[in-house]
Residue, then its C-alpha position, 0 to 999 in steps of 0.5 A: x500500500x502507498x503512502x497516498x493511500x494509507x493517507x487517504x485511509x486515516x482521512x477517510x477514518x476521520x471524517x467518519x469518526x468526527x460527522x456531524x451527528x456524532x459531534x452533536x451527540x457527544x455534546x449532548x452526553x458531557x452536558x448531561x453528565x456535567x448536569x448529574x454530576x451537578x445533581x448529584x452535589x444539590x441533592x448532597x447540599x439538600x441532605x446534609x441540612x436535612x440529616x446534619x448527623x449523617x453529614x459526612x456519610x452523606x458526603x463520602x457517598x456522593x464523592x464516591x457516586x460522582x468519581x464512579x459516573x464521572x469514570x463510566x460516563x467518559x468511557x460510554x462516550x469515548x467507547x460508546x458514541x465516537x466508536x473509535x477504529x482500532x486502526x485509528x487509536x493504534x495510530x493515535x497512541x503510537x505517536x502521542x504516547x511519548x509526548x503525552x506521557x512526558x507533559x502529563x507525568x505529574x497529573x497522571x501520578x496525581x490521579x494514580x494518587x486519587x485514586x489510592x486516597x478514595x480506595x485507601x483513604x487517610x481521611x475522608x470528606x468532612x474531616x479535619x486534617x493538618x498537612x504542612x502549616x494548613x488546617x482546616x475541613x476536607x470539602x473535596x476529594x476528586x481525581x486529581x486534587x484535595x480541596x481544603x476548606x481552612x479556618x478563615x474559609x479559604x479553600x486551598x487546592x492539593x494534589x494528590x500525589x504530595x498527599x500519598x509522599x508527605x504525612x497528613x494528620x486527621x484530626x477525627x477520621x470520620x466522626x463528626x465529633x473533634x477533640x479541642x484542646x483549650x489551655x490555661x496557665x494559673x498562678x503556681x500557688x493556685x488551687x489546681x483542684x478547684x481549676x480542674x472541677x471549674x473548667x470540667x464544669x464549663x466543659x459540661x455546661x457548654x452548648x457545644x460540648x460532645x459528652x458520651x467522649x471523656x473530658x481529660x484535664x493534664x496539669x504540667x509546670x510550664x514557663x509563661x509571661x516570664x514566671x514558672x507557672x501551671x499550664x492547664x491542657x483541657x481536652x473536650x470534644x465538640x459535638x460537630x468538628x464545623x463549630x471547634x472554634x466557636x467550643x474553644x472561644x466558649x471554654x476561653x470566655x467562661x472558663x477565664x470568668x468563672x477561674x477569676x470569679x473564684x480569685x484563682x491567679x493569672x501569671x502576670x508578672x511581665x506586665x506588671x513588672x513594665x508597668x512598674x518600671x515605667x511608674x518609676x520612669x514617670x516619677x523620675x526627677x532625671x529627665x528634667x535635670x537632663x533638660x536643665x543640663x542643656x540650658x547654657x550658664 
């Protein structure tokens, strides 16, 4: 066979392959799987106001259900619609492998990576994970990237394939409930008793206290504003990982009123000792003779 009929050939395979009818239909098919995938997020959105208990169950279901239509809705198209002919995508592959695999090494290894994180997962939609100097709330987990809501409701996007080579820690592994950690620092002459009977009772009475999990209080000296002091580490869990800040901001407020409503001591000795020290400066005759040295006799 000629090279003008093996051109003729690939041409004549094209032109079947891309006709108009195909074209229109493959049109149709991603607006209608960008319309379920679409669905599939809504009708999530709906339940988690509706369930808010089994919000990341309902989360990690709809992740796993929009990977799988996603998946097999690309392949009906490709497979299914363009109906490729083995002789064309032997064609294709053979000259674009080469490129194709050099430019997109890192996405491929990326969706290698999305892959083992929805089969083998270190966490899951909903949790709380710290990785590097960010925290914050799993919102994503698709094929290519980790998207992670932080605290001041930023969303930063993570590929996936750092997840699998660095560590990640998760703060509650797919429970709603997330342990707080609270800490207070009091006088070394404090009544560490009485400190530990007022936090627990804050912890108890808090609105956002999660309490079929234990409350555990660790006392340990510790230096702050520049004195020997007891660092009070109180360990609760909030009922819904969403309001962890709002529990910690509840224990700070109450649990400091309620420390010194019952004269339980602060370590303050720093500023005591800079607003002393600029008592002494204020009452000192020396800047005025300084003054005075510099009118000439």
């Amino acid at each position: 066979m000629s090279m003008d009929n093996l051109s003729l050939g690939y041409l004549t395979a094209l032109s079947g392959f891309f006709n108009t009818e195909k074209i229109l239909l493959l049109i149709l098919c991603i607006g209608g799987l960008l319309c379920l995938s679409k669905f599939v997020k809504i009708a999530s959105e709906r339940l988690h106001h509706k369930l808010p208990s089994r919000r990341i169950l309902i989360s990690q279901i709809a992740t796993i259900l929009s990977f799988f239509l996603n998946l097999g809705g690309s392949f009906f198209i490709f497979y299914g619609i363009l109906k490729p002919p083995q002789e064309l995508m032997i064609a294709l592959l053979g000259s674009a492998t080469f490129a194709v695999g050099l430019a997109l090494r890192d996405l491929v290894a990326s969706l290698i990576s999305g892959i083992t994180i929805i089969m083998d997962p270190p966490f899951q939609v909903g949790d709380r994970v710290r990785f590097k100097e960010m925290y914050g709330e799993v919102k994503h987990v698709g094929l290519r990237a980790v998207r992670l809501q932080t605290l001041d409701m930023s969303i930063v996007t993570i590929p996936n394939l750092i997840f699998v080579t660095e560590a990640v820690v998760c703060a509650n592994k797919g429970k709603l409930s997330l342990n707080v950690v609270t800490k207070f620092h009091v006088c070394i002459s404090s009544n560490l008793e009485l400190v530990k009977n007022i936090l627990k009772e804050v912890i108890i009475t808090s609105k956002y206290a999660y309490l079929d999990e234990p409350i555990n209080i660790v006392i340990d000296k510790a230096w702050h504003a520049d004195a020997l002091s007891f660092e009070v580490s109180v360990n609760a869990y909030v009922i819904d990982s969403r309001y962890e800040k709002d529990f910690q901001s509840d224990i700070y407020i109450r649990g400091t009123k309620a420390l010194l409503d019952s004269d339980i001591k602060f370590p303050r000795q720093k500023l005591e000792a800079q607003t002393s020290a600029l008592t002494i400066v204020s009452n000192d005759p020396i800047p005025q003779i300084a003054q005075d040295s510099r009118i000439p006799a």
